[in-house]
Backbone as JSON, one array per atom type, in Angstrom:
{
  "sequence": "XXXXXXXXXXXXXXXXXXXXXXXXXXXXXXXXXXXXXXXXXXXXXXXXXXXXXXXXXXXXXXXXXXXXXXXXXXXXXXXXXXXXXXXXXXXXXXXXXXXXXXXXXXXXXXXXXXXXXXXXXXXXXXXXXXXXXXXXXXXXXXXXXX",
  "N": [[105.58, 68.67, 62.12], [106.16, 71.17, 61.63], [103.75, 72.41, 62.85], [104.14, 72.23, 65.23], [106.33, 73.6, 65.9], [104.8, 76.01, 65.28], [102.89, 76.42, 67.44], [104.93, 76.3, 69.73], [106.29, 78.52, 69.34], [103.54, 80.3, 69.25], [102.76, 79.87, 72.17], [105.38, 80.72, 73.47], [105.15, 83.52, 72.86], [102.9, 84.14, 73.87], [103.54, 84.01, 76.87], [105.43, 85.73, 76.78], [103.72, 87.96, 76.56], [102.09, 87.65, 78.49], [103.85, 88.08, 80.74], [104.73, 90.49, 80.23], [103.05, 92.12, 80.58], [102.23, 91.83, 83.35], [103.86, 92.56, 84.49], [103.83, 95.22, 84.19], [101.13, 96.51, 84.84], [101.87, 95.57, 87.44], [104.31, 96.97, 88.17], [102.85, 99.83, 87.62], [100.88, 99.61, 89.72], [102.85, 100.03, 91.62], [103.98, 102.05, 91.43], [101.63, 103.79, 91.88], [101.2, 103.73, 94.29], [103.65, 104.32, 95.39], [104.72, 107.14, 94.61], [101.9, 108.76, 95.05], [101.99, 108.46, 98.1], [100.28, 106.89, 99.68], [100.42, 104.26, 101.7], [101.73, 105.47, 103.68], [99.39, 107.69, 104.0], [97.61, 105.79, 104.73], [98.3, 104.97, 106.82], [98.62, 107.09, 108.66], [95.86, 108.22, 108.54], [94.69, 106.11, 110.12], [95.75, 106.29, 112.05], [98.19, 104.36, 113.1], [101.01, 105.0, 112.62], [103.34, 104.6, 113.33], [102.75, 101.8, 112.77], [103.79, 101.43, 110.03], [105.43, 100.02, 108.08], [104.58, 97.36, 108.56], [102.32, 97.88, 107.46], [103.05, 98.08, 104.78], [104.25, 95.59, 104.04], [101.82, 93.61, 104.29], [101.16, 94.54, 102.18], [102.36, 94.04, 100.43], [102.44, 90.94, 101.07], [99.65, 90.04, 100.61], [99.41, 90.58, 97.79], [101.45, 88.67, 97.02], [100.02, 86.04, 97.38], [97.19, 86.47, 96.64], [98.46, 86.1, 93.75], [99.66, 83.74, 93.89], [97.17, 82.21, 94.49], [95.72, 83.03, 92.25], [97.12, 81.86, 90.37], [97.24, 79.31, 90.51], [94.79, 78.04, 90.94], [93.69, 78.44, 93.44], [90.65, 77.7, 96.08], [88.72, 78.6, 98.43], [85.91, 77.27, 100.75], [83.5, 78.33, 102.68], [80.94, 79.0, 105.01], [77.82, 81.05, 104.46], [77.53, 82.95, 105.95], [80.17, 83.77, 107.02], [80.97, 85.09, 105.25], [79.72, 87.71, 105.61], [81.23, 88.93, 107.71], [83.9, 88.81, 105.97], [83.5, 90.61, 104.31], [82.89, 93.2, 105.47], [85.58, 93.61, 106.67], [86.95, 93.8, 104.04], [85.44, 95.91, 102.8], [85.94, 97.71, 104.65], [88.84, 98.21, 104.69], [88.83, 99.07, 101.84], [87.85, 101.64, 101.85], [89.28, 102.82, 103.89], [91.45, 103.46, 101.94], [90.59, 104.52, 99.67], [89.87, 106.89, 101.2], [92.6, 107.72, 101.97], [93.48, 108.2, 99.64], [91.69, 110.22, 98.15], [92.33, 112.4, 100.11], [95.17, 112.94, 99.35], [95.16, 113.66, 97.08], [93.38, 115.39, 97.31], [90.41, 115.52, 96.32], [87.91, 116.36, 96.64], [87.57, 118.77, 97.58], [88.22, 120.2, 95.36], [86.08, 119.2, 93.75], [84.13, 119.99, 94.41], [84.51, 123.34, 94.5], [84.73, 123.57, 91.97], [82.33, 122.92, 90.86], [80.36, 124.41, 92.25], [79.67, 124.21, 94.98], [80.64, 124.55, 97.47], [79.49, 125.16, 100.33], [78.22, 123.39, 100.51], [79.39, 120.82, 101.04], [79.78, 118.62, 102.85], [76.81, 117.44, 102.5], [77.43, 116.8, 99.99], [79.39, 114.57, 100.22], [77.79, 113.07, 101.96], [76.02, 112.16, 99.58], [77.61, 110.89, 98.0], [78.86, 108.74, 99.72], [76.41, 107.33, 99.84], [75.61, 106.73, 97.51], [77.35, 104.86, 96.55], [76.58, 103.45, 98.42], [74.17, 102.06, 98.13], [74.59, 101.29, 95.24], [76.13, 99.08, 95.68], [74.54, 97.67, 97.12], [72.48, 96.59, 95.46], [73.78, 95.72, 92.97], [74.94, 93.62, 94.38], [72.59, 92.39, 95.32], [71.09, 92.3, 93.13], [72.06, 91.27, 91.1], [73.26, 88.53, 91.63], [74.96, 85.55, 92.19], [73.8, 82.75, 91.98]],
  "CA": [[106.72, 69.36, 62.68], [105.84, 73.18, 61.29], [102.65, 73.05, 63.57], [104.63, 71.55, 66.68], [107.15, 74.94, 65.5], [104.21, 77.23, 65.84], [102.61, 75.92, 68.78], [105.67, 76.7, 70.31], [106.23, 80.03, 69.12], [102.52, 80.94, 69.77], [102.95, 79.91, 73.39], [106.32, 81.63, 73.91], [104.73, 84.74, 72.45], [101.85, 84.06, 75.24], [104.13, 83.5, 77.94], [106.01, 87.18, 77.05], [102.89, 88.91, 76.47], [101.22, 87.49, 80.18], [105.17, 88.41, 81.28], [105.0, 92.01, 80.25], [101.35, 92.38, 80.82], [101.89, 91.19, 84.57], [104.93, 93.75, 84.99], [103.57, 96.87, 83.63], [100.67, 96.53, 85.49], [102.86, 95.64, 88.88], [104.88, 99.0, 88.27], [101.83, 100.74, 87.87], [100.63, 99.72, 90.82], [103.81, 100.72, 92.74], [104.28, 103.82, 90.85], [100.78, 104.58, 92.46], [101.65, 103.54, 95.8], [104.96, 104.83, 95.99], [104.23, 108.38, 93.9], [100.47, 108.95, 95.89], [102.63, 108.49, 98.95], [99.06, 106.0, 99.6], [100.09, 103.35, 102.28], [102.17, 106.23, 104.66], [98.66, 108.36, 104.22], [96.35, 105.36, 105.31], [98.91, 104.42, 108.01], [98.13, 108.45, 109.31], [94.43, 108.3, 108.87], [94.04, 104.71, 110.65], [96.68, 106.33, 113.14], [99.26, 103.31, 112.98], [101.76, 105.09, 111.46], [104.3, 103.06, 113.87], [103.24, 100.16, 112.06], [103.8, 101.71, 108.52], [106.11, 98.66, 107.7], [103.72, 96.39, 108.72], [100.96, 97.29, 106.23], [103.76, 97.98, 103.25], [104.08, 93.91, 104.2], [100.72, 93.23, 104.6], [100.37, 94.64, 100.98], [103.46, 92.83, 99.51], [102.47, 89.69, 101.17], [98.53, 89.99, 100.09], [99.71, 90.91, 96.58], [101.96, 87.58, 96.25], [99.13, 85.5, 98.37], [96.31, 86.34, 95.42], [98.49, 85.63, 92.76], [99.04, 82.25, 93.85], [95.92, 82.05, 94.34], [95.07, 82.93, 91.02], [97.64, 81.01, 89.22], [96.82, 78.02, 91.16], [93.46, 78.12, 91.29], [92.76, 77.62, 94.95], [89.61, 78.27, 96.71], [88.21, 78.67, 99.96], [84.63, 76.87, 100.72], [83.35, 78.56, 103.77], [78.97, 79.26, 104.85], [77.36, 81.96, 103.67], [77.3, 83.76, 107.29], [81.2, 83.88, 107.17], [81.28, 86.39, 104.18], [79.47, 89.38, 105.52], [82.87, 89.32, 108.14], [85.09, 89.11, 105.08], [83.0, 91.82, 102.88], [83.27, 94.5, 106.42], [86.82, 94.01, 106.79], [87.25, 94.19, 102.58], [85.08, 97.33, 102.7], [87.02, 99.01, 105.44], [90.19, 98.59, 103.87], [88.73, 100.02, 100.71], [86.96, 102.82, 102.22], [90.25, 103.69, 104.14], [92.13, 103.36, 100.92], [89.86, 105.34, 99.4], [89.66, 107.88, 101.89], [93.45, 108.04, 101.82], [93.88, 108.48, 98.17], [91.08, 111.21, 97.9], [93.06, 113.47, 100.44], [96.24, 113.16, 98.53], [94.62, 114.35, 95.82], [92.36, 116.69, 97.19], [89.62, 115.37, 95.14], [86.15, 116.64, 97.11], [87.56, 120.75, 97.82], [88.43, 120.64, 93.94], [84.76, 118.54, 92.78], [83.07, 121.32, 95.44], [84.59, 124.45, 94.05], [84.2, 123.45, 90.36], [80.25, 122.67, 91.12], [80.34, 125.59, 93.25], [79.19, 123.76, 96.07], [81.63, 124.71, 98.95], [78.91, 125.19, 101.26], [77.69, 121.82, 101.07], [80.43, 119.52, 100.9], [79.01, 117.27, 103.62], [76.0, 117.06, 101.58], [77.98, 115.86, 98.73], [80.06, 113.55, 100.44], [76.82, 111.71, 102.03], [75.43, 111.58, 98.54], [78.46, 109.92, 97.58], [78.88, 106.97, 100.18], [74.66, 107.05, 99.98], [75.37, 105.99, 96.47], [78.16, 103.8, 96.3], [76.39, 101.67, 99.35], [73.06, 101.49, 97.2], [74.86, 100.78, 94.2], [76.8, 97.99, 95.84], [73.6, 96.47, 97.33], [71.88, 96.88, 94.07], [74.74, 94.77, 91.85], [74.92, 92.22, 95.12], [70.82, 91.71, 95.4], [70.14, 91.65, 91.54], [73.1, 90.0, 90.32], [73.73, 87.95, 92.81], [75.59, 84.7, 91.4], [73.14, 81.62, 92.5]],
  "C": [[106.51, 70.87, 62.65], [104.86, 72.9, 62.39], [103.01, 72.82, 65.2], [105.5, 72.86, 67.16], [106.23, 76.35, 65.98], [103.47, 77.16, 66.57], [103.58, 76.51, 69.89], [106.19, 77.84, 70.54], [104.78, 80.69, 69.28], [102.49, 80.63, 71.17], [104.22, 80.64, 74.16], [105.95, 83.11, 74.04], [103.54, 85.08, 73.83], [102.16, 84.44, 76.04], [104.87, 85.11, 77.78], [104.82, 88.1, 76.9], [101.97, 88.76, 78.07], [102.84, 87.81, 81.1], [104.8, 89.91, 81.56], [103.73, 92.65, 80.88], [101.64, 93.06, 82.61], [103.21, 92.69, 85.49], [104.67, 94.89, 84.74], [102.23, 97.17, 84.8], [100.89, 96.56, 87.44], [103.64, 97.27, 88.92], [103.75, 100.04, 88.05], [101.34, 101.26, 89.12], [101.89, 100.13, 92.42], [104.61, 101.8, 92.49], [103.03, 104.59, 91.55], [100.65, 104.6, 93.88], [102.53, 104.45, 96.1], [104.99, 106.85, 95.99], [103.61, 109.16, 94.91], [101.09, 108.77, 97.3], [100.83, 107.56, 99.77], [99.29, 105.22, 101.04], [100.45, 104.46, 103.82], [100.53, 107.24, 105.17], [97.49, 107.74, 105.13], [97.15, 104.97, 106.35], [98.05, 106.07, 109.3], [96.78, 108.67, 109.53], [94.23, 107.43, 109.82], [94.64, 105.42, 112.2], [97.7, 105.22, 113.9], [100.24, 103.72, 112.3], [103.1, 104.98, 112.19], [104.43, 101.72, 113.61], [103.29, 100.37, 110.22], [104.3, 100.41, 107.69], [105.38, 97.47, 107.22], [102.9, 96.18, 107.52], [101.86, 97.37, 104.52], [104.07, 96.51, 103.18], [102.79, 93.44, 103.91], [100.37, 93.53, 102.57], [101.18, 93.64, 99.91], [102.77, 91.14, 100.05], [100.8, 89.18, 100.66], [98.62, 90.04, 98.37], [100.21, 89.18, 96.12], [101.08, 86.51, 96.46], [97.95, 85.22, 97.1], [96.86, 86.36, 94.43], [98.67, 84.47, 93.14], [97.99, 81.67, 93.92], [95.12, 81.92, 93.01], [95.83, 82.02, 90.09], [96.97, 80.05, 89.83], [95.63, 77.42, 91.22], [92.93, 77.74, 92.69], [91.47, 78.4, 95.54], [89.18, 77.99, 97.55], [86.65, 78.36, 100.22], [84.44, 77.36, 102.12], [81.6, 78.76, 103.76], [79.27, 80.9, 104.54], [77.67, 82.98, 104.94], [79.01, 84.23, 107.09], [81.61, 85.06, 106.19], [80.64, 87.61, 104.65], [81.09, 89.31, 106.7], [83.94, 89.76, 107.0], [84.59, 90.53, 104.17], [83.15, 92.79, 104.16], [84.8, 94.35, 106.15], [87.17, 94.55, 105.03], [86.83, 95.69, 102.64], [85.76, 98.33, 103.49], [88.18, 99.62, 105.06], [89.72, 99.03, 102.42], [88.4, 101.55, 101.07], [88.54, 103.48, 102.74], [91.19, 104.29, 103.35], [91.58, 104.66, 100.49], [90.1, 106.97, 99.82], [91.31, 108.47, 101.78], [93.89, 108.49, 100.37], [93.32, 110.25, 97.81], [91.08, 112.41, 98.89], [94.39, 113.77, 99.98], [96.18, 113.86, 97.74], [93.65, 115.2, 95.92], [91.3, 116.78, 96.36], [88.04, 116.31, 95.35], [86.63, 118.24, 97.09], [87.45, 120.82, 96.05], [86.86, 120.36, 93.13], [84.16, 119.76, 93.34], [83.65, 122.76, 95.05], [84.2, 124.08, 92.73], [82.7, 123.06, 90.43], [79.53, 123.91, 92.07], [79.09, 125.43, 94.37], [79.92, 123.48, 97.46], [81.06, 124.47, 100.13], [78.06, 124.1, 101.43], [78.17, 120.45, 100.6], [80.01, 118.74, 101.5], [78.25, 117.02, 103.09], [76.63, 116.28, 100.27], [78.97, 114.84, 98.8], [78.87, 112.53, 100.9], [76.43, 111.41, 100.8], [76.62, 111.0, 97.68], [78.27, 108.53, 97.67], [77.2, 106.82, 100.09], [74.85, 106.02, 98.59], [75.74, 104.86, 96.09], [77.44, 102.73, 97.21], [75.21, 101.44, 98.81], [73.42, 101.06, 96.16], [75.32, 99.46, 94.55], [75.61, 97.17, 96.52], [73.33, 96.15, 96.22], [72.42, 95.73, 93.34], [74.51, 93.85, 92.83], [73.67, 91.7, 95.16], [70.49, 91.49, 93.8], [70.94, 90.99, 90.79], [73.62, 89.38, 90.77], [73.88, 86.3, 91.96], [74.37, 83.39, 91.88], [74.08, 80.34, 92.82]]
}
């Protein structure tokens, strides 16, 4: 009976700690959305910012979409050819993300005056994406899951 007692109380305790976990992290993420003014900036870069709505949906409904996913465990068996489609569109929407975040924040004038490299910001933005797309072959060709 005691171990049936704390069974029960170590799974309640579970169940509020994957509760709070799951909510702090959720307000994070829409404290950095909302804050970073983020989805209105990539609506303006993409130049859709008539469908602003759309993608603040698109993120709510992708958001609830992979957690069922993850609670649930479901998974998608598709060929191998079908994933470089899904890894361009993934990368675009990061890259735009990206790209939208790091004019909010003004991140490259601020890295390029503090390195006091004003005069070759383009240079230091190709050796950016140069890196990140060798790094991301790099992890996909040598650690590539079998």
């Amino acid at each position: 009976m005691t171990a049936a007692i704390g069974g029960a109380v170590a799974g309640a305790a579970q169940a509020f700690l994957g509760l709070a976990s799951g909510l702090a992290v959720g307000s994070g993420l829409v404290a950095f959305l909302v804050v970073l003014d983020v989805i209105p900036r990539l609506a303006q870069i993409t130049g859709t910012t008539s469908r602003g709505a759309d993608l603040e949906l698109a993120v709510v409904f992708g958001a609830v979409f992979w957690t069922c996913a993850d609670f649930f465990g479901w998974s998608l068996s598709c060929p191998e050819a079908a994933l470089i489609g899904v890894g361009l569109l993934t990368g675009g929407f990061v890259g735009t993300v990206a790209a939208a975040l790091t004019e909010v924040l003004n991140v490259f004038p601020i890295l390029a005056r503090r390195l006091r490299l004003e005069s070759h910001l383009r240079w230091l933005l190709a050796a950016m994406v140069l890196g990140k797309v060798l790094g991301s072959l790099f992890e996909w060709l040598a650690f590539r899951v079998q």
